[in-house]
C-alpha positions as CSV (number, residue, x, y, z in Angstrom):
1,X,146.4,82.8,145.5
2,X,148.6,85.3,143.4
3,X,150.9,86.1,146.0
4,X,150.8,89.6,145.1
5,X,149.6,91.0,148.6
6,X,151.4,90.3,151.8
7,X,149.8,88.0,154.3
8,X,149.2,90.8,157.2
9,X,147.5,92.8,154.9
10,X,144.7,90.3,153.4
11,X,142.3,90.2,155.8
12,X,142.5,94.3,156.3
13,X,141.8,96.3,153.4
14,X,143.1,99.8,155.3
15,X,146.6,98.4,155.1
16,X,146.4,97.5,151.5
17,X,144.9,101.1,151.2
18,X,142.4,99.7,148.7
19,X,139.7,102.0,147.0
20,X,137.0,101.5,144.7
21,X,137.0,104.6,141.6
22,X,133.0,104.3,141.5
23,X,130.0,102.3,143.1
24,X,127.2,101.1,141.4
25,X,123.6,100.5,141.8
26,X,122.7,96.7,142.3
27,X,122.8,94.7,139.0
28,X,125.0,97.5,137.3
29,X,127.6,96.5,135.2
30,X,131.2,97.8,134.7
31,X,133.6,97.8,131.8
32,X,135.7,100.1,133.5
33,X,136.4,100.3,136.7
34,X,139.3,101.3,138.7
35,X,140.4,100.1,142.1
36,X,143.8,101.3,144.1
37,X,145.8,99.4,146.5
38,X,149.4,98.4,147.8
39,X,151.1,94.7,146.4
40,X,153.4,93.4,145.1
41,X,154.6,94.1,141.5
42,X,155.2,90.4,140.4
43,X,155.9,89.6,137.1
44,X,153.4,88.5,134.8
45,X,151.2,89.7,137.6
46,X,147.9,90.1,136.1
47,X,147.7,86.9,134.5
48,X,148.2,85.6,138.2
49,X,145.4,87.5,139.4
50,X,143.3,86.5,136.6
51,X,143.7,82.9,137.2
52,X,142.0,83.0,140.7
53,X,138.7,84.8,139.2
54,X,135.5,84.0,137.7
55,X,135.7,84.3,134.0
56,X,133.4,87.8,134.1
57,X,135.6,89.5,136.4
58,X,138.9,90.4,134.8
59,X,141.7,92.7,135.8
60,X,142.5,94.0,132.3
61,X,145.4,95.7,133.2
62,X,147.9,97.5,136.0
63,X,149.9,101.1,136.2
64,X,152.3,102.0,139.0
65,X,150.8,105.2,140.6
66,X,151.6,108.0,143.1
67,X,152.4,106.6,146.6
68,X,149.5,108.6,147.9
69,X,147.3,108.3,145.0
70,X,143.4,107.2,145.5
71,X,141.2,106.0,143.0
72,X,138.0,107.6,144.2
73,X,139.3,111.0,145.4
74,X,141.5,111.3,141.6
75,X,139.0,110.8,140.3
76,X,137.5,113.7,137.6
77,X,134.6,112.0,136.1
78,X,132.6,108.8,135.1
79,X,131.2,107.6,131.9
80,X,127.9,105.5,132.2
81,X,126.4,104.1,129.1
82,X,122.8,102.5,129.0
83,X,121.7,100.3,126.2
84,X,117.4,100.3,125.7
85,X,115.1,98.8,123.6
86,X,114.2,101.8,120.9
87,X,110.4,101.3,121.6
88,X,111.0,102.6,125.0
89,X,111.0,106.3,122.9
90,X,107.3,104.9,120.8
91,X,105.0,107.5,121.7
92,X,102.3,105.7,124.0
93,X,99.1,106.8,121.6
94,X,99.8,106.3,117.9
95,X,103.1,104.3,117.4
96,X,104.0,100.8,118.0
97,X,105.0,99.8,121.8
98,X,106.8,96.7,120.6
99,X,109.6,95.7,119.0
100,X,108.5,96.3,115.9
101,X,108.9,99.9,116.4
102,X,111.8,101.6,114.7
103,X,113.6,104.9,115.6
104,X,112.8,107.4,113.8
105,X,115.6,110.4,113.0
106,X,113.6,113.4,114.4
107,X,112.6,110.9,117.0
108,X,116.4,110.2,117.9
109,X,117.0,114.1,117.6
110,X,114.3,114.9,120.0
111,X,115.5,112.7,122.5
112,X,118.6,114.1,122.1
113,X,117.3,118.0,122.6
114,X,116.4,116.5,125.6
115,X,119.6,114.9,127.2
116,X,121.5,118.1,126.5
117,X,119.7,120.2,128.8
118,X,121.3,117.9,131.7
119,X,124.6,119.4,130.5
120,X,126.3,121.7,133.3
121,X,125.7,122.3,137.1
122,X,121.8,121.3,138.0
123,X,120.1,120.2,141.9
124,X,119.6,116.5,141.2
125,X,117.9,116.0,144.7
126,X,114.6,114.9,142.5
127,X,116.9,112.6,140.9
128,X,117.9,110.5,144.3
129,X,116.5,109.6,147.8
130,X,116.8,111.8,150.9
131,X,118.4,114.4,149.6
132,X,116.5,117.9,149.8
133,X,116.9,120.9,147.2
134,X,118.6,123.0,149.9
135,X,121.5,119.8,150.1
136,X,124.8,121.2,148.5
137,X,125.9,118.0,147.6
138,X,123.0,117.4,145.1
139,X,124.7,119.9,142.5
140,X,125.8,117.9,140.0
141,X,128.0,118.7,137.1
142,X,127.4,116.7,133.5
143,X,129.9,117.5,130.7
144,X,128.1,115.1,128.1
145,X,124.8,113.8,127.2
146,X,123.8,111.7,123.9
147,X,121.4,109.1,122.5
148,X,123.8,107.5,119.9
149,X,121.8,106.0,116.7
150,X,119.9,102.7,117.0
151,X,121.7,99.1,115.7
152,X,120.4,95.8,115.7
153,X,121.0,92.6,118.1
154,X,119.6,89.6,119.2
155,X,116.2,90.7,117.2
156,X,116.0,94.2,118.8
157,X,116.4,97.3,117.6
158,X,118.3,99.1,121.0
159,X,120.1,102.1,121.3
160,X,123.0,103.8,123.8
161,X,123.2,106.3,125.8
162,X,125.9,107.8,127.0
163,X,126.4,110.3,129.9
164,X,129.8,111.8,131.3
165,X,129.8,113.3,134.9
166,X,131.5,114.4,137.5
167,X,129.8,112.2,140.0
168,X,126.9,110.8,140.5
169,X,124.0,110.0,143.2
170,X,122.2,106.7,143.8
171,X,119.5,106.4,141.2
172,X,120.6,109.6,139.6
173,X,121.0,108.2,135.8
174,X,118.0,105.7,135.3
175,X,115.9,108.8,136.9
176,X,117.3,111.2,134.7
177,X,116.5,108.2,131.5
178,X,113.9,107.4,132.9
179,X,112.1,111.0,132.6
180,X,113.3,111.4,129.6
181,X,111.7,108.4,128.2
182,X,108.0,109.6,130.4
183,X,108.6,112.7,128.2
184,X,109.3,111.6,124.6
185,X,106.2,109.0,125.1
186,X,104.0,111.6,125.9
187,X,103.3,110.9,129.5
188,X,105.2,114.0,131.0
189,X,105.0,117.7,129.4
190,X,109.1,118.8,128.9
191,X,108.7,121.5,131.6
192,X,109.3,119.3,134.0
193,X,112.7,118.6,133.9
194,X,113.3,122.6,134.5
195,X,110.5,122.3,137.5
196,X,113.0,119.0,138.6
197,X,115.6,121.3,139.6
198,X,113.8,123.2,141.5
199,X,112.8,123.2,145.3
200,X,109.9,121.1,145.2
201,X,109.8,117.6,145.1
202,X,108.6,116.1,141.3
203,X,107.6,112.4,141.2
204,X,110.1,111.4,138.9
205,X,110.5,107.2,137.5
206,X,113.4,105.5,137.6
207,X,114.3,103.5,134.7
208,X,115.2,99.4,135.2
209,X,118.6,98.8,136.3
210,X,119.1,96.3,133.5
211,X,121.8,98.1,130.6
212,X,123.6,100.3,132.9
213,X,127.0,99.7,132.3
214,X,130.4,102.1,134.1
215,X,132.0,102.5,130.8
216,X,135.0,104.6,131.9
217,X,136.7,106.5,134.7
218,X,139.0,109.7,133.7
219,X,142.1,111.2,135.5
220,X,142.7,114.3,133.7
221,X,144.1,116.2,136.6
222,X,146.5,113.5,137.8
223,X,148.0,113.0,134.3
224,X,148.6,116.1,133.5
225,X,150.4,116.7,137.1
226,X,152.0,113.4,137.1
227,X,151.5,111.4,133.6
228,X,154.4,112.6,131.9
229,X,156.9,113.1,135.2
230,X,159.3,110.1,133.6
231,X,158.7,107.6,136.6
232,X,154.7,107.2,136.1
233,X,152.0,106.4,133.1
234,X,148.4,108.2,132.5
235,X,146.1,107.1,133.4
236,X,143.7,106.5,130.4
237,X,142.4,103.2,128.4
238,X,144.4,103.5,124.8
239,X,146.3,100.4,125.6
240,X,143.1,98.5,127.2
241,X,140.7,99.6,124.8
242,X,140.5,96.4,122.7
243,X,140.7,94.0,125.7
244,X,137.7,96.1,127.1
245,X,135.4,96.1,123.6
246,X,136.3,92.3,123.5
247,X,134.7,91.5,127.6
248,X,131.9,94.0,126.6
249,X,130.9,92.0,123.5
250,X,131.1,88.6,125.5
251,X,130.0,88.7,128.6
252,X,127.8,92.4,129.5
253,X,125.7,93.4,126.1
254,X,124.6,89.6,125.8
255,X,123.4,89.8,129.3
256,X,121.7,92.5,128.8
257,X,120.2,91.7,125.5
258,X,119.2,88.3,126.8
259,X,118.0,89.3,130.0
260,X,115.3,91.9,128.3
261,X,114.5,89.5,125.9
262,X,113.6,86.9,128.6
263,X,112.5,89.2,131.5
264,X,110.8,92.1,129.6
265,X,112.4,94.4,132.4
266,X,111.6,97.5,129.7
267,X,108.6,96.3,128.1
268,X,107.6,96.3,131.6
269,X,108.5,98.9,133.2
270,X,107.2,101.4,130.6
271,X,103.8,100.2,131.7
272,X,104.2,101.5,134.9
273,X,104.8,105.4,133.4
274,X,100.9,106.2,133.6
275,X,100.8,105.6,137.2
276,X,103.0,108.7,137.7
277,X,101.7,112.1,138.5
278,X,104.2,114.7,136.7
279,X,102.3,117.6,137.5
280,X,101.8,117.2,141.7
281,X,104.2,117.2,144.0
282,X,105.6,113.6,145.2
283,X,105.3,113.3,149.0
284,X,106.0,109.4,149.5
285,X,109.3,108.4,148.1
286,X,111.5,105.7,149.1
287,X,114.2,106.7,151.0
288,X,117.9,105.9,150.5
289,X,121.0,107.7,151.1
290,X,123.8,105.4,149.5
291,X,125.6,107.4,146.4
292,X,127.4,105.9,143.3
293,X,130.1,108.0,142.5
């Protein structure tokens, strides 16, 4: 192996003090993660690590940190991103629910009217499993929300959105897509999302797993308390940046592209909108009480 972690702390990952920044839901991908933990600073250390893992999993780089820092609890916010297929915004009666369609500006705008008012402090508990509206810890805090304008790959037209939180629950962003997307195609009136924050339980869908990426974890606090004290770096991405666009282009948006292409996880799952009842109250949900933060 590298050689970078002693021997009596390999097999126990409380020695190494090793934490994960963020979780993610299963088949989630992440451009930038952040993990903390005690070795050995070797030279040319991450080219050793590197060498001992699959070709889509690279370290991309390594900063010397506080003794008693932790990548989870320094942790300010997360950027998720989530590449679609435009015609998931077709509207279901009189547009085209292929990918043919094309996004329209004052469609784009009005899908963007709608992920703003998810900016600030709102109860998510529709937006996860077995959490109830009285749950404290549902409050969650979103500083940005945007539908960025459609390009063209792998013969679809697709689009990005991007979402910057605190933290977030299991499920919470595909639910909070994918409600958006029952509303711009007709299916749900936009009231709902206002009645979603309320105490009563709203069937809400979830959006396919399938384009979710973990884009970015910030530090703000830490650097400013300890990112200019002349023995450690901030913590930000300026000098990973490129390295970062490069894996992105070559391993996670042709899986994604590819994988909708072949499995028609969006094309499918859009047909499953009408089965929803936005306007009753959802008793039977399934329950799960795992977070991604």
């Amino acid at each position: 192996m590298s050689g970078c972690i002693p021997e009596n702390h390999a097999e126990d990952m409380k020695k190494m003090s090793f934490q994960r920044c963020a979780r993610t839901d299963k088949g989630v991908s992440a451009a930038g993660q952040v993990v903390s933990l005690k070795i050995w600073l070797l030279d040319d250390i991450v080219e050793k690590i590197n060498k001992n893992l699959p070709s889509h999993i690279r370290v991309i780089g390594l900063k010397r940190v506080t003794g008693r820092f932790n990548s989870k609890n320094s942790c300010d916010a997360r950027t998720y991103s989530y590449t679609l297929p435009t015609f998931a915004f077709s509207h279901k009666d009189h547009e085209k629910q292929d990918e043919n369609f094309r996004l329209s500006k004052e469609t784009l705008d009005r899908v963007n009217e709608l992920l703003a008012l998810y900016k600030g402090t709102h109860n998510f508990h529709n937006f996860t499993s077995q959490k109830g509206p009285s749950d404290p810890s549902a409050k969650r805090y979103i500083m940005e929300m945007h539908c960025e304008s459609p390009f063209k790959q792998g013969g679809l037209e697709l689009a990005v959105i991007k979402v910057k939180g605190q933290s977030f629950m299991m499920h919470q962003i595909r639910k909070m897509i994918g409600l958006v997307i029952a509303i711009v195609k007709g299916y749900a009136p936009p009231t709902i999302m206002e009645r979603s924050w309320g105490e009563e339980k709203v069937d809400i869908p979830k959006a396919p797993g399938l384009g979710l990426v973990l884009e970015r974890v910030h530090f703000e606090k830490y650097n400013r308390r300890f990112g200019n004290d002349g023995f450690h770096e901030s913590l930000d991405w300026t000098e990973e940046e490129e390295k970062i666009e490069a894996f992105t282009k070559e391993y996670i948006n042709p899986t994604i592209i590819q994988t909708e292409l072949e499995e028609k996880s969006m094309f499918n799952w859009l047909s499953t909108l009408s089965i929803h009842d936005y306007d009753a109250t959802a008793l039977n949900q399934n329950l799960d009480n795992d977070e991604v933060t």
